[in-house]
N, C-alpha and C positions, 0 to 999 in steps of 0.2 A: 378513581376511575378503574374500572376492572383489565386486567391484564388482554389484551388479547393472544388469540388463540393461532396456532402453528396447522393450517389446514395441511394434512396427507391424503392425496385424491389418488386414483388408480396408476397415475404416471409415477408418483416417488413411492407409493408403497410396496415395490420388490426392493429398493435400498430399504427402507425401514425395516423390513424383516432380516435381510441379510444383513445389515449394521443392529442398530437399535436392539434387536429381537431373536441375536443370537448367542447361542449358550454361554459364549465366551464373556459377550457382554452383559449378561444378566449376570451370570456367576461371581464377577466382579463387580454387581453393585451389593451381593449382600455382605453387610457388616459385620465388624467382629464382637457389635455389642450387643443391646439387648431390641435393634432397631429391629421393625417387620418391614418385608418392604412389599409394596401393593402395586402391582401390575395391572393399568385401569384399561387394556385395550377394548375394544365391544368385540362382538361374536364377526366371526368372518375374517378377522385381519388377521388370524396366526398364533392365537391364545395358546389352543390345546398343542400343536405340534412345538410350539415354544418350551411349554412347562415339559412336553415329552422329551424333546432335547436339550433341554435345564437339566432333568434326574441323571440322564444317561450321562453328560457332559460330568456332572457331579460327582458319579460314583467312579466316574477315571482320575478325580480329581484327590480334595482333601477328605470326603465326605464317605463312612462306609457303608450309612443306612440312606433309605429315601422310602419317606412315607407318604403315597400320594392320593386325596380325597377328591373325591368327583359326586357330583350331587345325585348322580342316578346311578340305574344301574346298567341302562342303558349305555349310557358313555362310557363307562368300564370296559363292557364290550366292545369297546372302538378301539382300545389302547393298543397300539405296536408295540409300546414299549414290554408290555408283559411277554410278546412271544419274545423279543428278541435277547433276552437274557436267557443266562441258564436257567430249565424251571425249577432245578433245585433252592434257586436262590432268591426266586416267586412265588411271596404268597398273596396271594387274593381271598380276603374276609368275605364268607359268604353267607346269605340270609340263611335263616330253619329253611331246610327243603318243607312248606307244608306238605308239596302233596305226596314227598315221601310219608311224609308219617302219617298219612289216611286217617282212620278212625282216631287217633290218638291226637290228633291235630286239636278238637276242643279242651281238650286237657290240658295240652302244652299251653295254650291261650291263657287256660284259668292261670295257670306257674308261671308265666310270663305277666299277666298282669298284676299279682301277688310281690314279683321279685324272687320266685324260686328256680331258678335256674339248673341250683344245681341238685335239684332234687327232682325235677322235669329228667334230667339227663340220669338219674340213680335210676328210674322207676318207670320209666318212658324207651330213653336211648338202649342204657344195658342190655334189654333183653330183646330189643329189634333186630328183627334178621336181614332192616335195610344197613344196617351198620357194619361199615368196612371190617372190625375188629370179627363180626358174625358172618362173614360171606356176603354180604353185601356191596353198595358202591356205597355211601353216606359215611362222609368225615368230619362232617361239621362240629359233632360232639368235640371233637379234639383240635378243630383248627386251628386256634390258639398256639398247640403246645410245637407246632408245625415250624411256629420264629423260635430259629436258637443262630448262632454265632456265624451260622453260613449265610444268614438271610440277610440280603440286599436292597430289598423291594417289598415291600408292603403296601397293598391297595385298596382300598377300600369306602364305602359311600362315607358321607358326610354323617349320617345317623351314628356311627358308630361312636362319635366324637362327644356326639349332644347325648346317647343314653352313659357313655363311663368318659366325662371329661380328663380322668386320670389316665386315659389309655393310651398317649404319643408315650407318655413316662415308661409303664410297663409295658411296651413293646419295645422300646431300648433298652429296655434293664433282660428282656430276655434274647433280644439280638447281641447285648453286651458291644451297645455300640459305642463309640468314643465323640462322633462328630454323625450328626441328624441332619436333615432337611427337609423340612415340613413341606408341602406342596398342597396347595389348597383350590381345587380348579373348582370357583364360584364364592366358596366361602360361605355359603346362606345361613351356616348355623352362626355365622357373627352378627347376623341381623338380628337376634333373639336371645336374649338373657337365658343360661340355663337356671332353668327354679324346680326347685322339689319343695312340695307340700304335705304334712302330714300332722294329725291330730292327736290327742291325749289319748285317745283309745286304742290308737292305730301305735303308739308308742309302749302302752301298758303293757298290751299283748303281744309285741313282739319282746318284752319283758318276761312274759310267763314262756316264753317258748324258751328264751336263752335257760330261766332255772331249769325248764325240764331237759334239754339238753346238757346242762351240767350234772343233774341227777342222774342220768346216763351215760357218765364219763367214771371212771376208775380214778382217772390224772385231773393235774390242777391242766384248766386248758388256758387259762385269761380269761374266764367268760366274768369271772368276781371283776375285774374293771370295767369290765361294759355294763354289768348291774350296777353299782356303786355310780359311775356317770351317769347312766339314765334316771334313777333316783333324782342326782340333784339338779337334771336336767327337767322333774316334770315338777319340781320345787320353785314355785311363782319368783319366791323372792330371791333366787338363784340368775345371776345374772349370764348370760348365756356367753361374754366375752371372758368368763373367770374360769371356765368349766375345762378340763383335762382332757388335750384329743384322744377320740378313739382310733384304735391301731389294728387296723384288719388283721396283721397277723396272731393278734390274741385270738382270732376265733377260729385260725385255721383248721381246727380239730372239731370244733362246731356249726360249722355254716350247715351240713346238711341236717346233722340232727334236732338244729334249729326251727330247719325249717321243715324237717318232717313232723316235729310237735308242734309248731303255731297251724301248719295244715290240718293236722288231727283232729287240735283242738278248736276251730275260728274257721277250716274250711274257706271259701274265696272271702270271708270278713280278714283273713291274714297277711300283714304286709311285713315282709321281710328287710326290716329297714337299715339293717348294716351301712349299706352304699352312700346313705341320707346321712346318719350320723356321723361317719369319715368325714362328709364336707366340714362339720363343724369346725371351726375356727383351722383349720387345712391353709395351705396358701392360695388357692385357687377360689375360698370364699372370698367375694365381693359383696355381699350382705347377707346378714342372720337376723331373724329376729322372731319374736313370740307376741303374740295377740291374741289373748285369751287359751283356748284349748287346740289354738293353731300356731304351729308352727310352719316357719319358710325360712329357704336357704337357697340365695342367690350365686352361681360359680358361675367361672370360667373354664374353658380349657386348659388344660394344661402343657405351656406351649415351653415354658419354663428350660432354659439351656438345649434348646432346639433351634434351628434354623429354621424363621419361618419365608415362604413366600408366596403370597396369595394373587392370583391370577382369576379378578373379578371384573368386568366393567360395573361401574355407577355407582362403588363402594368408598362411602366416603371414609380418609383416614382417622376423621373425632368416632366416628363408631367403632373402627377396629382399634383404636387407643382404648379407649372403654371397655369393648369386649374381652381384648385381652390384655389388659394392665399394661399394654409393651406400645410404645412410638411407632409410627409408621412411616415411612419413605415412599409417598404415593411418587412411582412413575408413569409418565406422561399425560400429567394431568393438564399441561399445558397444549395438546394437542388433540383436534378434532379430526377426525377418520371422516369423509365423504368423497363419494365418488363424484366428479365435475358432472354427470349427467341426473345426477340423482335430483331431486323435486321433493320438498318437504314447504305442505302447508297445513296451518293451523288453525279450526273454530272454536273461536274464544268465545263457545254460547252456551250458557247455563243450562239451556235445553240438554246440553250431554249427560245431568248427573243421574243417575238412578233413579232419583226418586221422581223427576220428571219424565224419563221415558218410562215409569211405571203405568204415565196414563197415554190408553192405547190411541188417542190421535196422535200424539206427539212421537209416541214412537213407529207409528205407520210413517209419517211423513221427514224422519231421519232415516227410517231404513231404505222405503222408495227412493229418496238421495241418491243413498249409496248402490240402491240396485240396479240405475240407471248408468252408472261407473262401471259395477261387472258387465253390463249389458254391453256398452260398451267396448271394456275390456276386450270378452270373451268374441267381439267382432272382429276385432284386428289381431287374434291368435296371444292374448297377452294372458297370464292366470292371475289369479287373485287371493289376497287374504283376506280374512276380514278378524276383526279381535274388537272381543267386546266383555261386558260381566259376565263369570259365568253364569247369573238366573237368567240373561237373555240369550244365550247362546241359542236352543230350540226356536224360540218362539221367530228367532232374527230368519233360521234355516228356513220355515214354513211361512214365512211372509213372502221372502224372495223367491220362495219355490213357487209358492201361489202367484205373485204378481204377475212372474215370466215366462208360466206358464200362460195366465190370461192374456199377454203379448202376443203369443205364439215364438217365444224367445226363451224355451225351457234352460234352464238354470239347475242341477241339483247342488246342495248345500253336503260337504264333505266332513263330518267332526275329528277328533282323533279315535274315538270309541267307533268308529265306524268299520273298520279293519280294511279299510282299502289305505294303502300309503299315499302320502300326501305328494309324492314324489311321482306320482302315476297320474296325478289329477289331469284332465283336459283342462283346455279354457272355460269349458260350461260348466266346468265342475268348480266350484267356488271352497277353499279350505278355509273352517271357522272354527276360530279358538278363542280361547277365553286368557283376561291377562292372569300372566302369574304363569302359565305355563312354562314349563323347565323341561330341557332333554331332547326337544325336537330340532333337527338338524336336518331334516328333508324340506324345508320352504326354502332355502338359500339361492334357488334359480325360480323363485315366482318373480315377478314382475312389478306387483303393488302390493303395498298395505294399506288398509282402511281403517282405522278403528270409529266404531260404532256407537257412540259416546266416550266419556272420559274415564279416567279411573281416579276415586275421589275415597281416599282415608276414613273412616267413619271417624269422630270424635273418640267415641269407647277404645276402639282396636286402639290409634292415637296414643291414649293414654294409657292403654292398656303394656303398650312397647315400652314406651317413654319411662312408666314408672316404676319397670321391675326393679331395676335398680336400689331403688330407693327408699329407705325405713316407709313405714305407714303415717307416720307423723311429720314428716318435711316432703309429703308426696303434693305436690300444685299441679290441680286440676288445669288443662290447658285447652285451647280449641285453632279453629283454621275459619277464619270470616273473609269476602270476598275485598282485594281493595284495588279496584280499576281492571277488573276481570287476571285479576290473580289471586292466586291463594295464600293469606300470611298467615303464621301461627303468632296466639296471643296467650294472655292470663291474666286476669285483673289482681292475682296476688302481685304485690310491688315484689317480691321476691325472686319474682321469676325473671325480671328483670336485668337481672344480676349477666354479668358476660359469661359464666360457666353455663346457668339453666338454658337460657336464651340462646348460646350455641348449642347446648346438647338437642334442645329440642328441633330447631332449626334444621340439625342434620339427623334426627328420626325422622322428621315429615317427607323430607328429600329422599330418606332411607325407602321409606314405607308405600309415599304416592308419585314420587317426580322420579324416580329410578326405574319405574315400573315399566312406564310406557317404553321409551327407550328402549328397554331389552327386549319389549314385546316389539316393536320396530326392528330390532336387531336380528330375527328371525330370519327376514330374507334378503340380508346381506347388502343392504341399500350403502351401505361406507365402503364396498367394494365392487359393486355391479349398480347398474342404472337402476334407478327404480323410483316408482313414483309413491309418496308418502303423503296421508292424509289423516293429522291428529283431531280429534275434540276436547283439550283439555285447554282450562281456564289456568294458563302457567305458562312462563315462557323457556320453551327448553333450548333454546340458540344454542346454550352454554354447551348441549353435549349432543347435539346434531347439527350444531351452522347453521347457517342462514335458512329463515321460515317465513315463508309468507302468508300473515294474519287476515283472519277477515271475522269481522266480529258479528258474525251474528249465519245461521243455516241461509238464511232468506238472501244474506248479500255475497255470501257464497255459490250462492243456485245462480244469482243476476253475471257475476263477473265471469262463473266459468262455462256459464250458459247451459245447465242440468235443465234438462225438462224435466218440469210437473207427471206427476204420474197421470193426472186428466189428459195432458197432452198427448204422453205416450200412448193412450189405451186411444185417444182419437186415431193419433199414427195408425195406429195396429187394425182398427175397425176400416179406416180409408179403405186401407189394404186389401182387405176381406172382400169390401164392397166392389172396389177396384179390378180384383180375379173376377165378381158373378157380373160384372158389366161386360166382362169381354166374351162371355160368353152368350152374352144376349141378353140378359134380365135386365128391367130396366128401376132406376131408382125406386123410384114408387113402390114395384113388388118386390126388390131385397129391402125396403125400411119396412115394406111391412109382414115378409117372413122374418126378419131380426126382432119386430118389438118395438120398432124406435119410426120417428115421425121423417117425414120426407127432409126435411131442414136441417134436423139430427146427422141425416146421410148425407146433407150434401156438404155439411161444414167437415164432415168424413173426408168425404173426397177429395178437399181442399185441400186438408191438410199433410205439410210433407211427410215422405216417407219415413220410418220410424228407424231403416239406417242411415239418413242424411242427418235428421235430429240426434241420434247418437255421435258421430263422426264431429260434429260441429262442438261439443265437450272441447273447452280448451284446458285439459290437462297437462 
């Protein structure tokens, strides 16, 4: 029988944050071993100011670095904690200025996606006159060399982590810190295996660039062990676990002239694979392997004698055990976040998936649904969201614009590319996003969430998560089939069977489709403010929203909470019309027959109630 769960509603969540979710007390659940510990609270209960007063609390403490990763770049922007230290002792990792670099911008692209970095910055940076070093303002070139023994703070997005998994390591080695703490606000590069790929050719010639970079050296540099390795690495019958690491500092005297020869010679055909071959057999490799003229190399980050703590909702602990080789200490997984006024209901109708609202009855008659809710809504001054796939996202904006318009009930559809903030929106102004969205913190005072269908895994993606992992030859194809309007993942290999595969996959599905919604839910702060929640997925989320109430199927959904038909409404709306040219004298007969429509047509108009009493009666 499953545990049940510890409800926190708006009455005890100020003790929660003051006990629970204070520095003092987080600081003292992290371990002195090799445990993570994973912080599951959802958006709105006190995550970000937590993890801000974690760092802070930490660096008065035992701790003399704090590296902290945020998935955008957005939310970087929001950080107190970077002004309120010294800023000699803040650095903040920041993108290429593109549009510093103008014209030079396509270039830097091609060095960027090659792997030449540092030859981008010899031939590109050097001789910019945006470059601080030239009278300029751009530091970027040297940002890096910025951490040395004073730095405190280190911030910067999550990408940084996924393109040099090695980088918590050499950011401590150049702050010369003694005692770290990782801080991970969202974590989403743990949802995805890092994997480098690269081919026999794409290895030959970064062969031919190392000899001619050693032919342009005076001194022995190391570049002879990186030849000799790559030799018996493109040696079939060379087994890739017996092979000798390579060691970046052998080529410190050749990384550029490396890669100015593979450029010379191979032009954007060149890939400057240093970084790739480091992984090999490294500690942070979690699989290598060769398949024909392809090679891959599966890592981790390297989180390795760091303090980590990751501050995600709906991140399960078997995935960060995976991801990062290290145990995890999920807190408060025993507890569900809802506000006592908050409303969550669920249609467990297949009609939600993709591939059924692809065809355009089915998805007029979900989205009318749901336009009858904004219509609604936007009646009694409430705002709305709505979340759906991104390919329906447009098509959902021009239905509802069109419907409510033909109402006389105009509606405009609000996107995030739209540039008006979603924080400005009216009640008639409807905000529509798509799931999977990251970094928006302006719905947190809408009112309702909709989502517009479900969000449903493909098989491919599926497997595609599931088996980076794992050699080409023990990889089991798996899938997700329906069983009493839920989704289970299967395999018909007996292998998969096994308690390891059969957990792992279990928590990628959860990872990839049942975590999703949730956070897209988690937008406008329904586990702290009243709000009304209405999901379409074929899954039961109780587990990490409380109590839902189901209705299986669009059609007994429409009956129980009394949604009018869009026929109905457009009757409502036409009454109405007829209704104003009655009172001004015109009689049935000639407004049916300046409208179009037959005398019976008009008068079952007339009949019908008003199109705000049919809205009003919605028992949401």
């Amino acid at each position: 029988m499953p545990r049940l769960k510890r409800i926190i509603d708006e009455r005890q969540l100020a003790s929660f944050r003051a006990c629970e979710l204070a520095p003092a007390q987080l600081y003292e659940q992290i371990p002195d071993d090799d445990r993570v510990v994973l912080v599951g609270s959802p958006p709105g209960v006190g995550k970000s100011w937590a993890a801000q007063a974690l760092a802070e609390y930490a660096l008065q403490r035992d701790h003399d670095l704090v590296i902290y990763t945020a998935p955008t770049r957005a939310i970087i922007g929001e950080l107190d904690i970077v002004h309120r230290l010294a800023p000699s002792s803040v650095v903040v990792l920041e993108p290429r200025p593109r549009r510093l670099c103008g014209d030079a911008d396509p270039a830097w692209k091609d060095f960027e996606r090659s792997g030449c970095a540092a030859l981008g910055k010899a031939t590109l940076c050097e001789p910019c006159a945006e470059r601080d070093g030239n009278g300029g303002k751009c530091s970027w070139p040297d940002q890096l060399n910025r951490i040395g023994p004073n730095t405190r703070l280190v911030v910067m997005t999550e990408q940084y982590l996924s393109l040099n998994p090695q980088l918590v390591r050499q950011i401590r080695g150049r702050a010369k810190s003694h005692r770290q703490l990782l801080l991970l606000d969202e974590g989403l590069f743990v949802k995805s295996a890092i994997v480098r790929r690269f081919t026999r050719t794409d290895l030959r010639r970064f062969r031919e660039a190392l000899t001619k970079a050693q032919s342009a050296e005076d001194r022995d540099t190391g570049v002879n062990a990186w030849l000799d390795g790559i030799d018996f690495l493109l040696d079939p019958d060379v087994e890739l676990e017996v092979l000798r690491r390579f060691w970046r500092n052998q080529l410190r005297f050749s990384v550029l002239e490396a890669q100015r020869a593979g450029h010379r010679m191979f032009g954007s055909g060149f890939r400057y694979l240093a970084p790739e071959l480091e992984l090999l057999n490294s500690t942070v490799t979690t699989g290598q392997w060769r398949d024909g003229d392809n090679f891959e190399i599966v890592a981790r980050v390297d989180t390795e004698g760091s303090d980590v703590v990751i501050m995600a909702a709906y991140l399960d602990a078997d995935i960060v055990e995976e991801r990062l080789s290290r145990p995890a200490i999920p807190l408060f997984s025993d507890i569900v976040f809802r506000h006592s006024k908050t409303r969550v209901l669920n249609i467990t109708d297949p009609i939600g998936t993709a591939t059924t609202l692809s065809c355009p009855q089915h998805f007029d008659r979900v989205v009318d649904f749901f336009t009858a809710l904004a219509l609604r809504n936007a009646a009694r001054g409430f705002r709305t969201v709505l979340v759906a796939r991104k390919q329906f996202v447009r098509r959902i904006g021009a239905r509802i614009e069109g419907v409510s318009a033909a109402l006389d009930r105009p509606l405009k559809c609000v996107q995030p590319s739209s540039g008006k903030p979603f924080d400005r929106c009216e009640p008639t102004e409807i905000a529509v996003i798509n799931y999977g969205t990251v970094g928006i913190n302006s719905l947190q005072s809408f009112d309702a969430l909709y989502c517009i269908g479900g969000y449903y895994a493909r098989s491919d993606h599926l497997n595609d998560v599931y088996q980076q992992s794992l050699p080409p030859n023990t990889r089991m194809p798996i899938r997700v089939r329906m069983e009493g309007r839920r989704r289970r993942v299967y395999a018909a290999d007996r292998r998969f069977n096994t308690r390891y595969h059969a957990r792992r996959a279990e928590a990628t599905h959860r990872m990839i489709e049942r975590h999703v919604v949730p956070k897209a839910v988690g937008r406008i702060r329904p586990f702290t403010t009243p709000a009304e929640v209405i999901l379409f997925q074929c899954d039961d989320l109780s587990g990490e929203l409380g109590s839902i109430d189901e209705f299986a199927s669009l059609a007994v959904a429409r009956r129980a909470l009394k949604v009018p038909t869009l026929a109905r409404m457009k009757r409502a709306a036409l009454g109405e019309r007829i209704r104003a040219r009655q009172k001004v004298g015109e009689s049935l007969r000639a407004i049916g027959a300046g409208l179009g429509i037959s005398p019976s047509t008009a008068l079952l108009a007339v009949r019908e109630e008003q199109l705000d009493r049919l809205l009003a009666e919605i028992r949401l």
